[in-house]
C-alpha positions in Angstrom: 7.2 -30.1 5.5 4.0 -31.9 6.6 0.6 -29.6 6.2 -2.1 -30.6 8.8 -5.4 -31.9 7.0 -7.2 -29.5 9.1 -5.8 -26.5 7.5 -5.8 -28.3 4.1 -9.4 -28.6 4.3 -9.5 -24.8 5.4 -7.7 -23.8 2.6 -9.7 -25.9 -0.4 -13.4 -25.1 1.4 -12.1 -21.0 1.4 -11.5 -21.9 -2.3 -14.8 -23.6 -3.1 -16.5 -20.9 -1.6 -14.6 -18.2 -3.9 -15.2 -20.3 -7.1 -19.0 -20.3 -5.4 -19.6 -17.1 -5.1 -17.8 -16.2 -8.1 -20.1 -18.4 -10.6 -23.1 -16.9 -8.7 -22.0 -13.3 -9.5 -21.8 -14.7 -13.2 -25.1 -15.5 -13.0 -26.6 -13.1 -11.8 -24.6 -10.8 -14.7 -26.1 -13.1 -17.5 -29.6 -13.0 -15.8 -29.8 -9.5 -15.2 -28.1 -7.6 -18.3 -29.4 -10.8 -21.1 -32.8 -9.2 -19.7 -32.1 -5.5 -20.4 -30.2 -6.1 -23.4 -33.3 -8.9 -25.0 -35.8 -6.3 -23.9 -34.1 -3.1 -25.3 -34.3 -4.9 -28.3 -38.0 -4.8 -28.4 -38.5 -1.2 -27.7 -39.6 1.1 -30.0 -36.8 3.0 -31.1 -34.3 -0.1 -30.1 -32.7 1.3 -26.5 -29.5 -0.6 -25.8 -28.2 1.5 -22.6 -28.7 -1.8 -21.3 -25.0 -2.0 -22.6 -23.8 0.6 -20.4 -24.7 -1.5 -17.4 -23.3 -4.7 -18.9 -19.7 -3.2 -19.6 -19.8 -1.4 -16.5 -20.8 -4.6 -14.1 -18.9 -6.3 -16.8 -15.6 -4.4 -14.8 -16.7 -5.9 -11.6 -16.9 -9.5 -13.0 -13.5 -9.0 -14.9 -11.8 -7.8 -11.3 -14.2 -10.6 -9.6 -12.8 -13.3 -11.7 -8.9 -11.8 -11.4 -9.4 -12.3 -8.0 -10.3 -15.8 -7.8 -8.1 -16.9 -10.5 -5.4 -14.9 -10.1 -2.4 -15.4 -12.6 0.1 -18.1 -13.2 2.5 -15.3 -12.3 0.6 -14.5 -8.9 0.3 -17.9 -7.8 4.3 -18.7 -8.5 5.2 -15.6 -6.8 3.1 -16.4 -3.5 4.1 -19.7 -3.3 8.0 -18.2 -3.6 7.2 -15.7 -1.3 5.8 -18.6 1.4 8.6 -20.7 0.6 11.1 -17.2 1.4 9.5 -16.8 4.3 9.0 -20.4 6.1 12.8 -20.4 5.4 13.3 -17.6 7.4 11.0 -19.0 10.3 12.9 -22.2 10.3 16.4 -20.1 10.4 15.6 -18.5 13.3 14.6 -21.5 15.2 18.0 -23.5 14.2 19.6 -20.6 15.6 17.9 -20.3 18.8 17.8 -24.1 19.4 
């Protein structure tokens, strides 16, 4: 089975932009809640909620990152699942042909 460059490059730019965006929304966590936790630490008493929105964003990255990475099991399974599938197609073409 030959893939077309064309969709090739479709598929590894969608990537890059989901590796992308996904470093940027890592960023942005660092950025934002090493800033509330740093300056909780200078109040006076010490004020940490700035934890409460770092494990709760902290969720968003962990789903964030599940999404773009996925799992070895994920990946094996849709690539079985396309394989499943593509056979099918080609089955039904042999036996209309």
């Amino acid at each position: 089975m030959e893939i077309s460059k064309t969709y090739l490059r479709r598929r590894v730019r969608r990537r890059v932009r989901a590796l992308k965006g996904f470093y940027i929304h890592l960023l942005a966590y660092s950025l934002v809640n090493g800033y509330l936790i740093i300056s909780g630490l200078f109040e006076q008493p010490v004020d940490l909620s700035g934890l409460w929105v770092a494990s709760g964003w902290g969720i968003g990255i962990a789903a964030h990152a599940f999404s773009v990475f996925g799992t070895p099991f994920l990946s094996r399974w849709e690539e079985r699942k396309t394989e499943e599938l593509l056979d099918r197609e080609r089955k039904k073409k042999q036996g209309r042909g």
